[in-house]
C-alpha positions in Angstrom: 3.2 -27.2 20.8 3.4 -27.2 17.2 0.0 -26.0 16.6 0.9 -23.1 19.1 3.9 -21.9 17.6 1.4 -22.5 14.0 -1.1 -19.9 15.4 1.1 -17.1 16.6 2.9 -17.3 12.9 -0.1 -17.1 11.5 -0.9 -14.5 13.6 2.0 -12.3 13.0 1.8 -12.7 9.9 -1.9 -11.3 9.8 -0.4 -8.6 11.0 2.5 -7.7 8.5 -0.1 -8.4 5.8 -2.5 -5.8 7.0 0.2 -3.4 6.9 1.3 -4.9 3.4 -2.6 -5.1 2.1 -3.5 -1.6 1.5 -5.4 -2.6 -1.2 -9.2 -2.2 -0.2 -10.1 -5.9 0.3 -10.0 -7.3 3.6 -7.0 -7.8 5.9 -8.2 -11.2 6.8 -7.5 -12.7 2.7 -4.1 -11.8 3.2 -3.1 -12.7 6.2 -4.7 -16.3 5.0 -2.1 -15.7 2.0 0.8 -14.7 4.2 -0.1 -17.8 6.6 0.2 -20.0 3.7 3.8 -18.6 2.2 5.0 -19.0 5.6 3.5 -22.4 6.1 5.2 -23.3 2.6 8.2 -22.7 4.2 8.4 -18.9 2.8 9.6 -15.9 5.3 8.8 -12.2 5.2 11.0 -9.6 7.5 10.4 -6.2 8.0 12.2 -2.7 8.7 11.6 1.0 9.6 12.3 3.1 6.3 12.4 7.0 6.5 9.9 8.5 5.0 10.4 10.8 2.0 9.6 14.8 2.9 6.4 15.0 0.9 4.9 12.7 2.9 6.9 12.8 6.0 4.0 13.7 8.5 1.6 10.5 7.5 2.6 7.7 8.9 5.7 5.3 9.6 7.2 3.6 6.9 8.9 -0.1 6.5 10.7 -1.9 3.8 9.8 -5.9 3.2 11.5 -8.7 2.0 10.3 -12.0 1.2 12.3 -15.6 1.4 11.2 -18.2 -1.2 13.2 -22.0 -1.9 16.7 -20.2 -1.0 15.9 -16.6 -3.2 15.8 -13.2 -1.3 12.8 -10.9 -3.3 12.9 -7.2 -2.3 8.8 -6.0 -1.9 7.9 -2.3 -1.9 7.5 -0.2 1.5 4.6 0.3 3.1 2.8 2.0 5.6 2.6 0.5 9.0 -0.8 2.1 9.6 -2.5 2.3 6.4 -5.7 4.1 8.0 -3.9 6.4 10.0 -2.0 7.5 6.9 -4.6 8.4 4.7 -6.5 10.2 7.9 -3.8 12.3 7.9 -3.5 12.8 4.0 -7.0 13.8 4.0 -6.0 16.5 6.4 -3.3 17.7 4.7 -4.5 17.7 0.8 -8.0 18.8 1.7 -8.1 21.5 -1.3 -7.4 18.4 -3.5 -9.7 16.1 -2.5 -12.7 18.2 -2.0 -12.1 18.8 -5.7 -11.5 15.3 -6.3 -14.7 14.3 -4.5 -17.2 17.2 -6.0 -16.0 16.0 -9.5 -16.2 11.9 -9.1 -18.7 12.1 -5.9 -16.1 9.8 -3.9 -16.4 9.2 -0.3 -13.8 10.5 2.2 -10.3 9.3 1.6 -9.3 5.5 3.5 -7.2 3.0 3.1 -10.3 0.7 1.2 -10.8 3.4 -1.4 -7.8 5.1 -2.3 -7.5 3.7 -5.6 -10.6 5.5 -6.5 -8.8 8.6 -6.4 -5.7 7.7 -7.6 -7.5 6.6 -10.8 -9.0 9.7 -11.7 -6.5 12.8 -9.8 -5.1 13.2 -13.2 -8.7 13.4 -15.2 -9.6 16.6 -13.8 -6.7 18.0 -15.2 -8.5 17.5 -18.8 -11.4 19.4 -17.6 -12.9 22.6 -18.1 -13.8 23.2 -15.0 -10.3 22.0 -13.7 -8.9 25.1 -11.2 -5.4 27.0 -12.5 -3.9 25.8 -8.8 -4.4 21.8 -9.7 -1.6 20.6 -11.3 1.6 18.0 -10.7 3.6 20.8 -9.0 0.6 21.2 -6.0 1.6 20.2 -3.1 -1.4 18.5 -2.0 -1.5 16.7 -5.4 2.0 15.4 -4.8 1.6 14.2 -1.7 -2.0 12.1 -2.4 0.3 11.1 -5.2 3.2 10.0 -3.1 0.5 7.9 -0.5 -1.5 6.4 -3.5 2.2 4.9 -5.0 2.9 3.9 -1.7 -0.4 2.1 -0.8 -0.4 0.5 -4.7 3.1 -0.7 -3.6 0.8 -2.7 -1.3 -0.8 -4.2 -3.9 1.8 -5.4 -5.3 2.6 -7.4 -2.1 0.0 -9.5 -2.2 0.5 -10.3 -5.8 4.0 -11.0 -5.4 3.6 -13.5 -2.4 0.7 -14.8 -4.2 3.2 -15.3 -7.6 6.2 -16.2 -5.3 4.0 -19.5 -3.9 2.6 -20.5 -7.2 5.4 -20.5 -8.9 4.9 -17.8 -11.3 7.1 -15.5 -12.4 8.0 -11.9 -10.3 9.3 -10.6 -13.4 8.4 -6.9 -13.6 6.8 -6.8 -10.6 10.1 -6.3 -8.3 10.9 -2.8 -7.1 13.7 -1.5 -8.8 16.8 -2.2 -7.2 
C-alpha cells in the first residue's frame, strides 16, 4: 500500500516538474528531483495565475510553492504546457525569430531551446545589419521576452528544490515578494 501511494507521488510529481522544468534537459531528471523533495518529507502545491497581457494568448499559467522542515518558499510561475507555449510564441513573434534564427542559425523555437534565443535577442541589437523595427518596444520582442523570463523562472525551480534538499542557501534565488 505504501509503495502504491509512493508511485502515484512520484508520479504526480513528474508531472508538476515537467511543468516546472522548462529548462531544455529532460523532464524525467526532475521529476526524480521532485520525487526525492517529496520523499524527504518536502511538499510542492500549485495554482492557476492569470497571465500578464503580453503574453496572454500562450498558455495557462500557475504559481508554485514549496514546503521544507516547517518553511513555506514562494517559486516562480510557470507554464503548465511549456511546448504548447512556445508553439504559440513562435506563431506570434515570427518577424522576430526569423531574424533571430537568420542571424544565430537557431532551430525553431521549443521549450528545450529557448535559452538559445534568449541569450542572444539582445545581440542583434549591436549589429549593423540589425532592422530599425527591432528594438525593446516590439511587440514580438517583448513577448519572446516575457516567455523566455517565464520559462528561466523554470529554471530556477529546479535549482531551488535542488538547494532547498541540500541544505543550501535560497538566498537570492526567491522571487521577489
Amino acid at each position: 500500500m505504501k509503495t502504491q501511494a509512493f508511485a502515484a507521488k512520484a508520479a504526480a510529481c513528474l508531472l508538476l516538474c515537467a511543468a516546472l522544468a522548462g529548462c531544455g534537459a529532460e523532464a524525467e531528471d526532475y521529476g526524480s528531483q521532485a520525487a526525492e523533495f517529496e520523499a524527504a518529507g518536502g511538499v510542492i502545491t500549485s495554482s492557476e495565475r492569470e497571465a500578464p497581457a503580453i503574453i496572454s494568448e500562450v498558455g495557462s499559467l500557475s504559481d508554485h510553492e514549496a514546503v521544507w522542515e516547517d518553511e513555506t518558499y514562494a517559486l516562480y510561475c510557470t507554464f503548465d504546457n511549456p511546448e504548447a507555449a512556445a508553439a504559440a510564441v513562435a506563431e506570434e513573434c515570427g518577424g522576430v525569430l526569423e531574424l533571430l534564427q537568420s542571424e544565430y542559425s537557431l532551430d525553431e523555437l521549443s521549450a528545450e531551446n529557448w535559452r538559445e534565443y534568449y541569450s542572444v535577442m539582445y545581440a542583434v541589437m549591436d549589429k549593423d545589419s540589425c532592422p530599425d523595427w527591432y528594438n525593446e518596444s516590439d511587440e514580438g520582442f517583448r513577448r519572446l521576452r516575457a516567455f523566455c523570463d517565464i520559462m528561466d523562472g523554470g529554471e530556477q525551480n529546479c535549482e531551488i528544490l535542488r538547494r532547498l534538499q541540500t541544505g543550501e542557501s535560497v538566498s537570492g534565488l526567491l522571487p521577489d515578494a
